[in-house]
N, CA and C atoms of all chains as a GROMACS GRO file, in nm:
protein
  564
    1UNK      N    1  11.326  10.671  10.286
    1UNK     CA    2  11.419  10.644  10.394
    1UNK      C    3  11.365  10.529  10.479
    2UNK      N    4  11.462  10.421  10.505
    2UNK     CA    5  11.401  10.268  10.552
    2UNK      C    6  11.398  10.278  10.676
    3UNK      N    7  11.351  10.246  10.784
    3UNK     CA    8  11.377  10.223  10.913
    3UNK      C    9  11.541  10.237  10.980
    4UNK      N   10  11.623  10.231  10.891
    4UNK     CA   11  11.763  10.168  10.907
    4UNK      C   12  11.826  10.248  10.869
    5UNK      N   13  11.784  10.329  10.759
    5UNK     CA   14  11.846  10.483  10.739
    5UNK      C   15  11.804  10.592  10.855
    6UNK      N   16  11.697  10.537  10.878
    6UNK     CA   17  11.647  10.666  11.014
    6UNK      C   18  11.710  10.700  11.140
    7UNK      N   19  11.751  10.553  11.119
    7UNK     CA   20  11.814  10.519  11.260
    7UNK      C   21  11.945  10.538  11.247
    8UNK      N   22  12.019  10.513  11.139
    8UNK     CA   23  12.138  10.538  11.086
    8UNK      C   24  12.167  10.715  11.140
    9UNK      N   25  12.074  10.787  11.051
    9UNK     CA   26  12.083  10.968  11.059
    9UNK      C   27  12.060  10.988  11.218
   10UNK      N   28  11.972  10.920  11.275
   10UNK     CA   29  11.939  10.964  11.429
   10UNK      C   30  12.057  10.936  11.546
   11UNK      N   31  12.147  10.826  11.459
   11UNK     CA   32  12.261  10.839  11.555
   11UNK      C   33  12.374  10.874  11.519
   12UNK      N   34  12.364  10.925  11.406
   12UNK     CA   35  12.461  11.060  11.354
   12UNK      C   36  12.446  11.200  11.436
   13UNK      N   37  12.351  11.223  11.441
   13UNK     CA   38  12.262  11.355  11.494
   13UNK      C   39  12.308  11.370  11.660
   14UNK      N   40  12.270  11.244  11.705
   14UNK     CA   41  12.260  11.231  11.880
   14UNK      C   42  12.434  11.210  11.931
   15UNK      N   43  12.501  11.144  11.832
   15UNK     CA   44  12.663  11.075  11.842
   15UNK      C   45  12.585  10.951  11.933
   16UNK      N   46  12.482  10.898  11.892
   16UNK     CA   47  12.492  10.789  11.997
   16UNK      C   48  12.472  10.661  11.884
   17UNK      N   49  12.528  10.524  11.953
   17UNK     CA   50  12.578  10.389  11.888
   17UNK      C   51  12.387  10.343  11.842
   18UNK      N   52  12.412  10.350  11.650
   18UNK     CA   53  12.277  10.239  11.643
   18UNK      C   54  12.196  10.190  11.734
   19UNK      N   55  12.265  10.067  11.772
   19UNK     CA   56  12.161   9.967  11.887
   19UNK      C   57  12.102  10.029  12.011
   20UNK      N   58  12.170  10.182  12.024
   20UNK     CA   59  12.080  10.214  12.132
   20UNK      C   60  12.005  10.327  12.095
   21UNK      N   61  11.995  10.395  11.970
   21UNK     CA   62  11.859  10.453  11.860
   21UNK      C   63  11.778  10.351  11.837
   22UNK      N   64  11.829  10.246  11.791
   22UNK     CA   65  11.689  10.166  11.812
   22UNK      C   66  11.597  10.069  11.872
   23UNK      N   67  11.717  10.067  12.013
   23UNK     CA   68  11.593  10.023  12.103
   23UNK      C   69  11.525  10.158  12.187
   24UNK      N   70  11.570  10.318  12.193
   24UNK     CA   71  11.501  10.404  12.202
   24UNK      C   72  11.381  10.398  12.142
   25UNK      N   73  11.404  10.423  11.977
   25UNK     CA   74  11.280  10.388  11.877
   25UNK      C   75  11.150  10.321  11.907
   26UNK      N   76  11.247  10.187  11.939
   26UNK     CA   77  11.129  10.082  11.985
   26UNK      C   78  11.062  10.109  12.111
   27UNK      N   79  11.105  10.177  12.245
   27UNK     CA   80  11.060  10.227  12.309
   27UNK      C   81  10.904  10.335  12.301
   28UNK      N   82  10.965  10.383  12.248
   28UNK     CA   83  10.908  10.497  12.153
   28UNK      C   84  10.698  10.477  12.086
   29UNK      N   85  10.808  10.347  12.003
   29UNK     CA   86  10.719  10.300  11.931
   29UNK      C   87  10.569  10.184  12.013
   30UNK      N   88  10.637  10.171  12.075
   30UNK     CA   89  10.535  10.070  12.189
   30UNK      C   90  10.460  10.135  12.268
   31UNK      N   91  10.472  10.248  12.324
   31UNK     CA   92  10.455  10.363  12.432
   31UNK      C   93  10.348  10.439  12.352
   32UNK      N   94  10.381  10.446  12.186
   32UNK     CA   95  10.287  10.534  12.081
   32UNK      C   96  10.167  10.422  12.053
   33UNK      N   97  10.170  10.319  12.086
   33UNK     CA   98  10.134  10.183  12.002
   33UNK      C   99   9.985  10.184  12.110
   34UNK      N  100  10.072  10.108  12.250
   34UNK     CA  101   9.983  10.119  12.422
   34UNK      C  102   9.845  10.209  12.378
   35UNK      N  103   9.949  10.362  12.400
   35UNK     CA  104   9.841  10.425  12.399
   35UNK      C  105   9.707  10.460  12.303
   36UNK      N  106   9.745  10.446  12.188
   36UNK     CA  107   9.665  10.485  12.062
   36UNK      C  108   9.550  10.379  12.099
   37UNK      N  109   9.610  10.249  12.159
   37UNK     CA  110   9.487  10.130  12.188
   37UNK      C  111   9.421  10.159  12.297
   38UNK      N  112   9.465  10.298  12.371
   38UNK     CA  113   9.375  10.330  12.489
   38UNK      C  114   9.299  10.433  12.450
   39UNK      N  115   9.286  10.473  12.326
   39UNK     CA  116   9.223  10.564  12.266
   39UNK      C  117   9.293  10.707  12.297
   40UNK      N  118   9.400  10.696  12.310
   40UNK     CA  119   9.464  10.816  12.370
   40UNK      C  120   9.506  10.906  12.278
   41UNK      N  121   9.460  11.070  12.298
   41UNK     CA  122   9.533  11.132  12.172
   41UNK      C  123   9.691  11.181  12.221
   42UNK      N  124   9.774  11.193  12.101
   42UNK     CA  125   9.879  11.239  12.170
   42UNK      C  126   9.964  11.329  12.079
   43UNK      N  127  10.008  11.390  12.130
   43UNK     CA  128  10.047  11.564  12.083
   43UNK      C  129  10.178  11.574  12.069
   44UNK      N  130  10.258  11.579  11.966
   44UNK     CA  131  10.434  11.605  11.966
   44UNK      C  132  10.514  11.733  11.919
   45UNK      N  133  10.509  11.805  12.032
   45UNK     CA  134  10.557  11.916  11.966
   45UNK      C  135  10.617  11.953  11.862
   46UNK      N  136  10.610  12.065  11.731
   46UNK     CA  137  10.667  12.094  11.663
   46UNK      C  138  10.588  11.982  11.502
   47UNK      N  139  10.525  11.894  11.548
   47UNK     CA  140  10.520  11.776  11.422
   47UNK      C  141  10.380  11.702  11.423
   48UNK      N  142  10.317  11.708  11.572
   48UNK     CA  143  10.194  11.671  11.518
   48UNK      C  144  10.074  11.579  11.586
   49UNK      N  145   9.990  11.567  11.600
   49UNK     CA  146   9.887  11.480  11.726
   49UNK      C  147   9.849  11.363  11.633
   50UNK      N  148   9.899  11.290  11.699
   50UNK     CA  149   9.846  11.116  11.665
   50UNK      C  150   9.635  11.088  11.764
   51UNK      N  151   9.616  11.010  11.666
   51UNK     CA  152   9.480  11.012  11.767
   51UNK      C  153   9.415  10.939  11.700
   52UNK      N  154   9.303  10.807  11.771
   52UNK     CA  155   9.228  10.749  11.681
   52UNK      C  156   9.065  10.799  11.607
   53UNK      N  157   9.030  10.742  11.537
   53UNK     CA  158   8.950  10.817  11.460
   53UNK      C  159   8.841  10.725  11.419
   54UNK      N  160   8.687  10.725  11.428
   54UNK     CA  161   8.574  10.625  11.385
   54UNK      C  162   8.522  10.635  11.263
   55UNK      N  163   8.580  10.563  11.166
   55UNK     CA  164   8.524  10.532  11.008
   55UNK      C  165   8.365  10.448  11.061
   56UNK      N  166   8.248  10.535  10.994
   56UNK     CA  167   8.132  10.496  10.980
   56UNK      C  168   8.096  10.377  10.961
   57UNK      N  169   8.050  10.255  10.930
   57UNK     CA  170   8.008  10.172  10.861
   57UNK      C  171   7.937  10.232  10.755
   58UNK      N  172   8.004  10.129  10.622
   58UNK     CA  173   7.950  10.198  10.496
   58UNK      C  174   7.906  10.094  10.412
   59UNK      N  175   7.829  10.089  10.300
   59UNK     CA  176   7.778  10.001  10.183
   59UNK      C  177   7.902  10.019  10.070
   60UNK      N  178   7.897   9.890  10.066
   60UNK     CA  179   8.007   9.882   9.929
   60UNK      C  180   7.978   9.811   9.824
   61UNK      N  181   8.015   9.787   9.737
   61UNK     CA  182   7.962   9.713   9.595
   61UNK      C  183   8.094   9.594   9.602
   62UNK      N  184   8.047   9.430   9.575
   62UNK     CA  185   8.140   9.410   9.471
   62UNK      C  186   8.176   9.338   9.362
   63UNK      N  187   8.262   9.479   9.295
   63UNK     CA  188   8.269   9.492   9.137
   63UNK      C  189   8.248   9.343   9.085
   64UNK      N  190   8.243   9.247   9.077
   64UNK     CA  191   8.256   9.116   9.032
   64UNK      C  192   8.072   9.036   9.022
   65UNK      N  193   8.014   9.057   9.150
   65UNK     CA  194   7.929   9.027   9.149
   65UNK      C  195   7.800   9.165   9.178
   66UNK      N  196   7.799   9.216   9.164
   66UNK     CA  197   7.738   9.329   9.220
   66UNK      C  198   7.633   9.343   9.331
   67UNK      N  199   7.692   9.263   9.433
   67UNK     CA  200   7.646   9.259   9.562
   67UNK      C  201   7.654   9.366   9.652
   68UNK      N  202   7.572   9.424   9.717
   68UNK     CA  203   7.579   9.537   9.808
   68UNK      C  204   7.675   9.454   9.965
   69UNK      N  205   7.706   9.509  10.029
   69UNK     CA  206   7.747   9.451  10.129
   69UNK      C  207   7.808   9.561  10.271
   70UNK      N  208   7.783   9.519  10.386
   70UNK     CA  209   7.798   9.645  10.463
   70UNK      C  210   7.955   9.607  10.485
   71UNK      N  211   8.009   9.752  10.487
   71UNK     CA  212   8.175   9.749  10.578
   71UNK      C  213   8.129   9.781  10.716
   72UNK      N  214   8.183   9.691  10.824
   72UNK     CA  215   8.148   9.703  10.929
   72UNK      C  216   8.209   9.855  10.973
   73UNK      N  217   8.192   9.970  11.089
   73UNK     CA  218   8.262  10.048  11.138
   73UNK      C  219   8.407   9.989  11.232
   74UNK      N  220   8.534  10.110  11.131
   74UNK     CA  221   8.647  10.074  11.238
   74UNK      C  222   8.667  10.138  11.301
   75UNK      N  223   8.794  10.203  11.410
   75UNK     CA  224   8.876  10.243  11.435
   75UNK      C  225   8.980  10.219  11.384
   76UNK      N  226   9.071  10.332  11.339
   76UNK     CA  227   9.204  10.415  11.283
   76UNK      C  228   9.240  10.504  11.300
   77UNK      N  229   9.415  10.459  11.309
   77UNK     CA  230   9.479  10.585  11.362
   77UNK      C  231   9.522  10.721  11.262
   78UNK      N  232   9.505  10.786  11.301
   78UNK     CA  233   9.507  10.912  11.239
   78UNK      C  234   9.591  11.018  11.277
   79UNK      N  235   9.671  11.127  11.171
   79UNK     CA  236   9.770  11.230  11.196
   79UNK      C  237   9.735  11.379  11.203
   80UNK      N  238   9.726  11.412  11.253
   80UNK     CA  239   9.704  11.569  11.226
   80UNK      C  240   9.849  11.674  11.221
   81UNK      N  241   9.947  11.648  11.112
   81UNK     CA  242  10.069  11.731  11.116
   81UNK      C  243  10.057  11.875  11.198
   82UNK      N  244  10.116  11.962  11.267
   82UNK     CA  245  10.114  12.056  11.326
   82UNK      C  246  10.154  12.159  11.211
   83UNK      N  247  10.111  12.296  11.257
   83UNK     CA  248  10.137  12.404  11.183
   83UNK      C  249  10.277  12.437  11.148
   84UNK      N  250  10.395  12.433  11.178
   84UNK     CA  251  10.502  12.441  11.120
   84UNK      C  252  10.544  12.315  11.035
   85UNK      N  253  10.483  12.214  11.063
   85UNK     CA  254  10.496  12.080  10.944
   85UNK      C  255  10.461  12.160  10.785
   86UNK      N  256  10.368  12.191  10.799
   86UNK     CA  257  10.264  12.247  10.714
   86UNK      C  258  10.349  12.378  10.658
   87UNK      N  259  10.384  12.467  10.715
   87UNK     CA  260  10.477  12.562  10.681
   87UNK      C  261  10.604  12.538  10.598
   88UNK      N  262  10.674  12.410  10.650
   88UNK     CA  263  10.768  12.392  10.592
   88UNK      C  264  10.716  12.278  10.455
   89UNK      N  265  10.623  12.239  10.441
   89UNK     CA  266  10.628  12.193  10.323
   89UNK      C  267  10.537  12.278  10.204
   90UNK      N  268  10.537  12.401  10.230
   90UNK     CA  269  10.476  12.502  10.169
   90UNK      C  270  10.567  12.558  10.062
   91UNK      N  271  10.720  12.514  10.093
   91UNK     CA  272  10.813  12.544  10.027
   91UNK      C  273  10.842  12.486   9.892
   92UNK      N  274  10.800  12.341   9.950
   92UNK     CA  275  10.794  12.228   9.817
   92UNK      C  276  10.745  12.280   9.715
   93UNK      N  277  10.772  12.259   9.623
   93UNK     CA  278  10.672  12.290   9.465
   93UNK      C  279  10.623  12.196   9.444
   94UNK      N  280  10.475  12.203   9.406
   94UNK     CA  281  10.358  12.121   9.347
   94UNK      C  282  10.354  12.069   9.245
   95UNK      N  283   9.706  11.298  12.590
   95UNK     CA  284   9.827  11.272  12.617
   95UNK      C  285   9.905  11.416  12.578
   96UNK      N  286   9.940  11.486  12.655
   96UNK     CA  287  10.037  11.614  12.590
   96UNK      C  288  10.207  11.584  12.558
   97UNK      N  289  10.213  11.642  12.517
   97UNK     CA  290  10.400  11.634  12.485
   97UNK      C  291  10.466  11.621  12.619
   98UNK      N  292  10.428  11.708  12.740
   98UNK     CA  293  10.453  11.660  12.844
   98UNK      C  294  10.448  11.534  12.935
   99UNK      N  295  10.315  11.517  12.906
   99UNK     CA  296  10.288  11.366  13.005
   99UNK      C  297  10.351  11.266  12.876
  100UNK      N  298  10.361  11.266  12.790
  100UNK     CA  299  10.457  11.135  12.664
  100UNK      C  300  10.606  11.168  12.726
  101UNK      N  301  10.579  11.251  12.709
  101UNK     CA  302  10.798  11.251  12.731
  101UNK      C  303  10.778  11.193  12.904
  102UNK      N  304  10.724  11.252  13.024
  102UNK     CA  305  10.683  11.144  13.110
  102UNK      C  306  10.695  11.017  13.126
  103UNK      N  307  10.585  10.998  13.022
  103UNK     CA  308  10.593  10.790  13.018
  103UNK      C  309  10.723  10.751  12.966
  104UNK      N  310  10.759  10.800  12.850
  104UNK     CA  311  10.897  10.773  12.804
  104UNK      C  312  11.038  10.766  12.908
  105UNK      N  313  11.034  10.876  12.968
  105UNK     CA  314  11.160  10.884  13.116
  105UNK      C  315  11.116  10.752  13.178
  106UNK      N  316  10.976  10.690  13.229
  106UNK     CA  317  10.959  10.630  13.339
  106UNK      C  318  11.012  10.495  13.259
  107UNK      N  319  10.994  10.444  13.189
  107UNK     CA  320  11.036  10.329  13.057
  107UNK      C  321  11.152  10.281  13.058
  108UNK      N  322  11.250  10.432  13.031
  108UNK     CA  323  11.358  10.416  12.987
  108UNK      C  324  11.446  10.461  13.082
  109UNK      N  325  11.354  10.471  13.207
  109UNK     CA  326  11.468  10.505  13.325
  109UNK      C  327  11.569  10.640  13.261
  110UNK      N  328  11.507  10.725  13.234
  110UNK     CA  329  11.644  10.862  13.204
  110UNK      C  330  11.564  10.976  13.253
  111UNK      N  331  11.648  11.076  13.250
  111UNK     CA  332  11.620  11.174  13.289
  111UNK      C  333  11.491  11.309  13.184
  112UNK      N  334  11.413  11.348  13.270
  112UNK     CA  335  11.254  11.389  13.145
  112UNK      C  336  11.370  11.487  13.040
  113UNK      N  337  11.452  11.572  13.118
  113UNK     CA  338  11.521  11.670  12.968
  113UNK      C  339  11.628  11.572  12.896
  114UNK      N  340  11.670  11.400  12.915
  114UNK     CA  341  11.740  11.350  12.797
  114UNK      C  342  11.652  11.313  12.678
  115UNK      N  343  11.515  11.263  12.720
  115UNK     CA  344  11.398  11.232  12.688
  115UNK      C  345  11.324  11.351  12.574
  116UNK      N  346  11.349  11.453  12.621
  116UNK     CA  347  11.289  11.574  12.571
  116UNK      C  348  11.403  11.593  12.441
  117UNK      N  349  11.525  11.640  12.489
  117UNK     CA  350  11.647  11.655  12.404
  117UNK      C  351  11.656  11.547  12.253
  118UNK      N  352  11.604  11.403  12.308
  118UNK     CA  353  11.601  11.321  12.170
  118UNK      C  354  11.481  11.294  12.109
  119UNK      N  355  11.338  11.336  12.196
  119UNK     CA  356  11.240  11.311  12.075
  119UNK      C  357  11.266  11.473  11.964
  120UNK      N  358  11.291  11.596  12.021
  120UNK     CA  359  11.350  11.705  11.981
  120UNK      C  360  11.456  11.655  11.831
  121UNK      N  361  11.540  11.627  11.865
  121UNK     CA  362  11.616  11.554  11.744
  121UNK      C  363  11.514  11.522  11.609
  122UNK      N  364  11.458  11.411  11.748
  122UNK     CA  365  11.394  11.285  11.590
  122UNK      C  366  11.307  11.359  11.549
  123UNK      N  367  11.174  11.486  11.551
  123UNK     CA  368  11.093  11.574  11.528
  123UNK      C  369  11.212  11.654  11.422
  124UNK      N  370  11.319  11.682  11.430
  124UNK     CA  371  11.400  11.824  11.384
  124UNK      C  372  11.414  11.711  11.231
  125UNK      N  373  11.434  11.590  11.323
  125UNK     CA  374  11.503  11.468  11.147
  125UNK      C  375  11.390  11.404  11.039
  126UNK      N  376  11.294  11.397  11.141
  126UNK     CA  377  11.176  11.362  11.063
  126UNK      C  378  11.124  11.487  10.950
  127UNK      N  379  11.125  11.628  11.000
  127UNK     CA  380  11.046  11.755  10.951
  127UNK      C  381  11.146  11.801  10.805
  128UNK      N  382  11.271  11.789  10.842
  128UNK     CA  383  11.382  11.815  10.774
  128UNK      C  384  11.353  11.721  10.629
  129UNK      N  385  11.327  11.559  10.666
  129UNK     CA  386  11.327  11.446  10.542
  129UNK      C  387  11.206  11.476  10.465
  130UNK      N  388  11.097  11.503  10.569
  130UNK     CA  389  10.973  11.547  10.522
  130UNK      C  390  10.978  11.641  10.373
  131UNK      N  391  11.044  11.751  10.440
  131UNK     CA  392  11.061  11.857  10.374
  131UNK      C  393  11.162  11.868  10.213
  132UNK      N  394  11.263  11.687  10.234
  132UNK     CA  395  11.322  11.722  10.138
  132UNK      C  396  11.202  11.619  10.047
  133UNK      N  397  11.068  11.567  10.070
  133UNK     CA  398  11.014  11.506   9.989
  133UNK      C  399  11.030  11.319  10.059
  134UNK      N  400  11.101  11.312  10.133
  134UNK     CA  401  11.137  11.151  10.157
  134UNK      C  402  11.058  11.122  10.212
  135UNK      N  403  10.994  10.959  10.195
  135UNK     CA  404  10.939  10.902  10.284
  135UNK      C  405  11.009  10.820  10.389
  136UNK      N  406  10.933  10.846  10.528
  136UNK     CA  407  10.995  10.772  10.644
  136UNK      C  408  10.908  10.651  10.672
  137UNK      N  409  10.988  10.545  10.719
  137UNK     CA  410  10.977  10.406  10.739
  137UNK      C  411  10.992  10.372  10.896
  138UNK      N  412  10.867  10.368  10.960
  138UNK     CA  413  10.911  10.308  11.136
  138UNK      C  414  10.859  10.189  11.138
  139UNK      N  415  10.930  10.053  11.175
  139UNK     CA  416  10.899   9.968  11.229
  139UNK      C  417  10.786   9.949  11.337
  140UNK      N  418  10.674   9.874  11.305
  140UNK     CA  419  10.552   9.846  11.342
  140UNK      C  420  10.463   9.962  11.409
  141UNK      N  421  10.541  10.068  11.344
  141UNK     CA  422  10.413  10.194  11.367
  141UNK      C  423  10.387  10.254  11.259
  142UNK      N  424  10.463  10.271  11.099
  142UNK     CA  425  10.392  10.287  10.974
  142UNK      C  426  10.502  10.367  10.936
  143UNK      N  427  10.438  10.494  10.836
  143UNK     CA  428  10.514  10.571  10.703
  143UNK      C  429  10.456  10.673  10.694
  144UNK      N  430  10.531  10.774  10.687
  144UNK     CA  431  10.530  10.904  10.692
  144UNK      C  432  10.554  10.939  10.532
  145UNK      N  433  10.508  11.010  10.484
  145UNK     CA  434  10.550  11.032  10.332
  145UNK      C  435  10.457  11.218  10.285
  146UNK      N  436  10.492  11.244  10.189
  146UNK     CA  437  10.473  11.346  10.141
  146UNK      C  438  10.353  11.342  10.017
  147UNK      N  439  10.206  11.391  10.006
  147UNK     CA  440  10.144  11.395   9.967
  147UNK      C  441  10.147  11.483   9.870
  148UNK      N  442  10.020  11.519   9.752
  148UNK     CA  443  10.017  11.598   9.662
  148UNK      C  444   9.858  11.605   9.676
  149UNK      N  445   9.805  11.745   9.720
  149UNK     CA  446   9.722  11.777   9.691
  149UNK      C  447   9.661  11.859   9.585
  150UNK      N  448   9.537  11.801   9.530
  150UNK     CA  449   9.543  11.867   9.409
  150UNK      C  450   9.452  11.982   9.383
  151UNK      N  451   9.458  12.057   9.269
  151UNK     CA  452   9.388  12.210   9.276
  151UNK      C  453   9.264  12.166   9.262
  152UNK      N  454   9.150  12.261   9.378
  152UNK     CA  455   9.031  12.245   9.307
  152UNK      C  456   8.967  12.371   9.364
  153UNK      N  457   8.833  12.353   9.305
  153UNK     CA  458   8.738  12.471   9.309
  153UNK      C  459   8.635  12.487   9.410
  154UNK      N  460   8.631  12.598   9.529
  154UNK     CA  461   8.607  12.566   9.613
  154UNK      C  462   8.468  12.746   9.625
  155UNK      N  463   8.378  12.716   9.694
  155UNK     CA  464   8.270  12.820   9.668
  155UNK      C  465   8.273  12.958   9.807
  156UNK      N  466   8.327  13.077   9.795
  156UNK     CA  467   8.270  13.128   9.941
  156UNK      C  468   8.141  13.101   9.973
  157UNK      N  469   8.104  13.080  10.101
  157UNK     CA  470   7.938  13.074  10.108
  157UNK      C  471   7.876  13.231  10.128
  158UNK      N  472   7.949  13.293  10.174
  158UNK     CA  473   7.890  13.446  10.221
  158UNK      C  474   7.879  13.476  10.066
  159UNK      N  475   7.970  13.495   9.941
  159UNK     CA  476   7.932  13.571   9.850
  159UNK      C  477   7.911  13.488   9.723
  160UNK      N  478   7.917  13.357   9.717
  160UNK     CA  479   7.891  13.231   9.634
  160UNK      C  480   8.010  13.264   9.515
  161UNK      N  481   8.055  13.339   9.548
  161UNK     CA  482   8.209  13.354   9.459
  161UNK      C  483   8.278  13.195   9.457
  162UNK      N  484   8.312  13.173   9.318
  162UNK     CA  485   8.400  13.073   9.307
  162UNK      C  486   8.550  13.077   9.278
  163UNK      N  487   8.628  13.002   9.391
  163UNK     CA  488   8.751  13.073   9.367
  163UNK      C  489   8.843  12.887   9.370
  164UNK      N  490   8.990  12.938   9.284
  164UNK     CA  491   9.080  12.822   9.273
  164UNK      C  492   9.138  12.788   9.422
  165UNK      N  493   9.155  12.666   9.482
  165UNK     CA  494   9.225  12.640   9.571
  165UNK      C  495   9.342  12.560   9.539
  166UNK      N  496   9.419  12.650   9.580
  166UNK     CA  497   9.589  12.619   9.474
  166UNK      C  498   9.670  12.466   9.554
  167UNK      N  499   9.718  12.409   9.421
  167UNK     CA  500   9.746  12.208   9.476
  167UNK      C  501   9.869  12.271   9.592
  168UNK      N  502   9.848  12.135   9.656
  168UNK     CA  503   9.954  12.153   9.822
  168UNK      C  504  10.019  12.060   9.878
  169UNK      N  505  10.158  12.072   9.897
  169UNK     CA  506  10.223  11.912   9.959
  169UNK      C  507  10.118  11.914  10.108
  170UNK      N  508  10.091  11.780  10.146
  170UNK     CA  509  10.082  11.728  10.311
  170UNK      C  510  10.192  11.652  10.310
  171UNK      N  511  10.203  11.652  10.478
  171UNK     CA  512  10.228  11.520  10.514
  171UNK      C  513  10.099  11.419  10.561
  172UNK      N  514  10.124  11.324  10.497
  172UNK     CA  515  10.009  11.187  10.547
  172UNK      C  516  10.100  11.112  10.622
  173UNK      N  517  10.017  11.003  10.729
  173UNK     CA  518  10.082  10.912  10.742
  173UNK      C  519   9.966  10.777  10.770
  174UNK      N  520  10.086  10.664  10.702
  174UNK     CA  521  10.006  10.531  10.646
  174UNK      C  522  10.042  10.430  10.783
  175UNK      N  523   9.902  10.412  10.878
  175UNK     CA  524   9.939  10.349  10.964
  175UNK      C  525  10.011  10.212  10.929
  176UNK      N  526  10.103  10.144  11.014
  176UNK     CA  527  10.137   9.952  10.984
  176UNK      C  528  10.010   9.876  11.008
  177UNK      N  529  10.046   9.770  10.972
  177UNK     CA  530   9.964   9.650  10.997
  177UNK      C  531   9.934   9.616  11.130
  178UNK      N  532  10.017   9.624  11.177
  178UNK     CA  533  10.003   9.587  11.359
  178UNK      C  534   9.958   9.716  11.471
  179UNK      N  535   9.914   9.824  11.370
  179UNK     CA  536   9.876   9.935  11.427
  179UNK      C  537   9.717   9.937  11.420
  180UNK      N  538   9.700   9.858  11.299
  180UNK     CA  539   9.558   9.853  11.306
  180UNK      C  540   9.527   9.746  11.316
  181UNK      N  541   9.588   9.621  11.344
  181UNK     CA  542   9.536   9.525  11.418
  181UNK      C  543   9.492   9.550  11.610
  182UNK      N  544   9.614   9.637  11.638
  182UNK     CA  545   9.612   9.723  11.783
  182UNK      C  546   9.455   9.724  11.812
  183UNK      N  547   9.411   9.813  11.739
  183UNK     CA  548   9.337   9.900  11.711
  183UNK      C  549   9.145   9.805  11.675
  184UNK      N  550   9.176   9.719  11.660
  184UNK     CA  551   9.054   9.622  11.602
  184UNK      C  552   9.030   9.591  11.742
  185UNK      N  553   9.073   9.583  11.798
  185UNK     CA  554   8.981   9.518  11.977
  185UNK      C  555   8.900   9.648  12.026
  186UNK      N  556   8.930   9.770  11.970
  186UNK     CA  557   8.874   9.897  12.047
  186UNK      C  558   8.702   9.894  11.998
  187UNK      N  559   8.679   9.880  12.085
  187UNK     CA  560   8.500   9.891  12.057
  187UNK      C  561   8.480  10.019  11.976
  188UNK      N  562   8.364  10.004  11.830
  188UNK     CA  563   8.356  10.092  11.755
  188UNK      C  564   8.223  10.164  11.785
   0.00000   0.00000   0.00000
């Protein structure tokens, strides 16, 4: 589902006109964006806590030359789905 | 950030009222969990993709009785941050 279908179903759902699902969205999306760069965790009921997360610096190989080489440490954002996310895709078959 | 203080920032943004605010991230949580669930992946503009994982079976040890037992394969949801989410994200001291 594209950005454009989402937005399509979300203003099926709400009865409200496209262009103003997706400048909600974008609202949305900037407000989720801000904060994650303030290191902020953030919690959405029913679906799930957004929050950033510190990948180590690690040694990597590469394959071509077989040079060791360090990956510097990042920051990334990260999901933690909530317990009824998890519930309902329990249903899925594997 | 709790579900409370986000729906907060969101009212102050978008100038509306905190329960219209509440009423449509409610929606988009009910539309997102629903697509989730039928297997679809979701697409947001410059905040990433939501999609449905396959976890696979493996063999996992109790430590109290060193019993080895199957841990049966499992949908997640993952989600694949955007590009501009982790560019965000590269100024945050690691």
């Amino acid at each position: 589902m594209t950005h454009k279908d989402l937005i399509g179903e979300l203003a099926n759902r709400l009865d409200w006109k496209q262009t103003k699902v997706s400048e909600t969205l974008d609202t949305f999306v900037i407000v989720m964006n801000e904060k994650l760069s303030e290191n902020c965790q953030l919690s959405i009921h029913n679906f799930g806590v957004f929050e950033t997360k510190k990948k180590a610096e690690r040694i990597s190989v590469n394959p071509q030359t077989q040079e060791r080489y360090l990956v510097p440490p990042k920051i990334v954002a990260n999901f933690r789905p909530s317990v009824n996310v998890k519930e309902h895709l329990k249903n899925l078959n594997t």
